[in-house]
C-alpha positions in Angstrom: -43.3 -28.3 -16.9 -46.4 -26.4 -15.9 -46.5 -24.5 -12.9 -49.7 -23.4 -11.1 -50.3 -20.3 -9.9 -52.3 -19.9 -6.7 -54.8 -17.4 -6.2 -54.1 -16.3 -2.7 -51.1 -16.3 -0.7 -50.3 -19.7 1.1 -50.8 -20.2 4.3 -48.2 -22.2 6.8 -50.3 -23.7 9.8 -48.6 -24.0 12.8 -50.3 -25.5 17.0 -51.0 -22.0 17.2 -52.9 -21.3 13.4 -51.4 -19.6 10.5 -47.2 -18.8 11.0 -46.2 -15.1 9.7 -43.6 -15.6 6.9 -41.3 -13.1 8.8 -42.1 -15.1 12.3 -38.4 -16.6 12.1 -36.4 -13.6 11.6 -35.5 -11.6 14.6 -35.8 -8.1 14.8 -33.1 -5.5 13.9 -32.4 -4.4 17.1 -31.4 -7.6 18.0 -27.7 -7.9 18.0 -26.4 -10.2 16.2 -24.2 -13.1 17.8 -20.6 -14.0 17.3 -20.9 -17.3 15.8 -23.1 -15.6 13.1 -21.1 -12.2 12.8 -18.2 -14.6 12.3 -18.9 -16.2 9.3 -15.3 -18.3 9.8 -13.7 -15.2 9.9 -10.8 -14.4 12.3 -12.3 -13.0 15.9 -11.7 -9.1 16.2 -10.9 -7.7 19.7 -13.5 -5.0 20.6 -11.3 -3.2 22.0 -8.9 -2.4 19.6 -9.9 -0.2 16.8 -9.3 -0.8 13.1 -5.9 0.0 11.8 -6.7 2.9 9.7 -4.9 2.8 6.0 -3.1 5.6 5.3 -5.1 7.0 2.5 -8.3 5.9 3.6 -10.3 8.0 1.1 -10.9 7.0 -2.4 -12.4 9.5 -5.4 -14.0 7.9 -8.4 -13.3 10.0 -11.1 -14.6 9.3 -14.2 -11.9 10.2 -17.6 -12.3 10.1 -21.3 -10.0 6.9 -22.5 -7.4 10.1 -23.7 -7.2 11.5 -21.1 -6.5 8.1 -18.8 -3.8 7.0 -21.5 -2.1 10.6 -20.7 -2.0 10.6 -17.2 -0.8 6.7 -17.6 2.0 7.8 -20.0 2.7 10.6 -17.5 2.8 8.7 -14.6 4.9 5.8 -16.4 7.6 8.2 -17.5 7.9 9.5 -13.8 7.9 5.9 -12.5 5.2 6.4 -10.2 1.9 4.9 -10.4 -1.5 6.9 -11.8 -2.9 7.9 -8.3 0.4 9.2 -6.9 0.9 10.9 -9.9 -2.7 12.8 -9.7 -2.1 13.3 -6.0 1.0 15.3 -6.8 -0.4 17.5 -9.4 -3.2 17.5 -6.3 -1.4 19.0 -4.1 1.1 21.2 -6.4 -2.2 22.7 -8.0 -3.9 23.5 -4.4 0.0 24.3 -3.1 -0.4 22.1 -0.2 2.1 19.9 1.6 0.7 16.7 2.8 3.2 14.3 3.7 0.9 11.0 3.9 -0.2 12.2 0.0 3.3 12.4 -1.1 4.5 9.9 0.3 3.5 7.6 -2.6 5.2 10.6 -4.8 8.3 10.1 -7.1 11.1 8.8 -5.4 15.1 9.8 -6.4 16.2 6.7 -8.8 19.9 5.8 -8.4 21.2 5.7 -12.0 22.8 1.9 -12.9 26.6 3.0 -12.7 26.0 4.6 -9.1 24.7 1.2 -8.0 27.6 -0.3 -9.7 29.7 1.7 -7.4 27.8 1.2 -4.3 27.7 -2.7 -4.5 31.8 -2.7 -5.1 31.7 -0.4 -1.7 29.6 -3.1 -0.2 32.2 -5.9 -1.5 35.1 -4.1 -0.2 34.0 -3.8 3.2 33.1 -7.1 2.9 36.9 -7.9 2.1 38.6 -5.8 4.9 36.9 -7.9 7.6 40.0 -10.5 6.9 42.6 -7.7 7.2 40.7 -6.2 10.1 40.8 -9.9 12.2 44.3 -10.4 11.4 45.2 -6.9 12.9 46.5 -5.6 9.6 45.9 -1.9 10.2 47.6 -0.3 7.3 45.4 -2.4 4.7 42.4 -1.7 6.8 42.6 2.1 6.3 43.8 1.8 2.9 40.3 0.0 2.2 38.4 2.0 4.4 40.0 4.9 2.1 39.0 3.5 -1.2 35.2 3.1 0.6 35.2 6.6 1.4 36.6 8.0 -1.7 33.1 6.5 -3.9 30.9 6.8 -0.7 31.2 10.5 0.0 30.8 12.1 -3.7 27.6 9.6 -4.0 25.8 10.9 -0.9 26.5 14.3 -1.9 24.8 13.7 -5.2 21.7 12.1 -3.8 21.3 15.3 -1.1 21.6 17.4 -4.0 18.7 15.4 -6.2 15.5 16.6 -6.1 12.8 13.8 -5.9 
């Protein structure tokens, strides 16, 4: 295919004599309309503002591939993710208490065999509504007893857990 180059810039004729290339555009001061803001997105109210994220800052840090599969091992053993577990050595190394930064922070884990435990509580309470309807206050208690009784020491444990 050969192409041909010209020698001086073309020139687009128009009634008027030679069109400026940027004759179509309009200025930037214009604003620009809503059917062309759009684009087919949704319509936003102007006056509402933007829900703001809760961590609306990000930091690009650049690490040494080490380093990253540390803090990825670290973070994985604490069952948090890598950013909440930067953000709480963050904030333990400056000694600040944020609590929109730690919110994403280690959470207390309920072992397998208290979860066990709570589910049967959930089952048994499920069980005394038949007692309850029938009026049968004696087995209602006694239930409500046996709730209590795996309840009580498991609440305790999670107040005492540190997260």
């Amino acid at each position: 295919m050969d192409t041909t180059v010209a020698p001086v810039p073309l020139r687009r004729h128009t009634e008027e004599g030679v069109k400026p290339a940027m004759a179509g555009q309009r200025p930037a001061s214009t604003p620009v309309s809503a059917v062309v803001a759009s684009q087919g997105l949704r319509p936003v109210d102007p006056g509402t503002r933007p829900r703001m994220r809760p961590l609306p800052s990000v930091l690009g840090v650049k690490l040494s591939a080490d380093l990253r599969a540390r803090i990825a091992a670290a973070a994985k053993a604490d069952g948090i993710t890598d950013s909440a577990w930067l953000r709480q050595r963050a904030l333990e190394a400056l000694g600040v208490e944020s609590a929109v930064d730690a919110a994403s922070g280690p959470r207390p884990r309920i072992p397998p065999a208290e979860l066990e435990a709570l589910s049967g509580v959930v089952r048994e309470i499920g069980a005394l509504h038949g007692p309850a309807s029938l009026g049968k206050a004696k087995e209602v208690l006694d239930g409500l007893d046996r709730v209590r009784a795996v309840l009580i020491p498991l609440i305790i444990g999670l107040n005492g857990r540190s997260a």
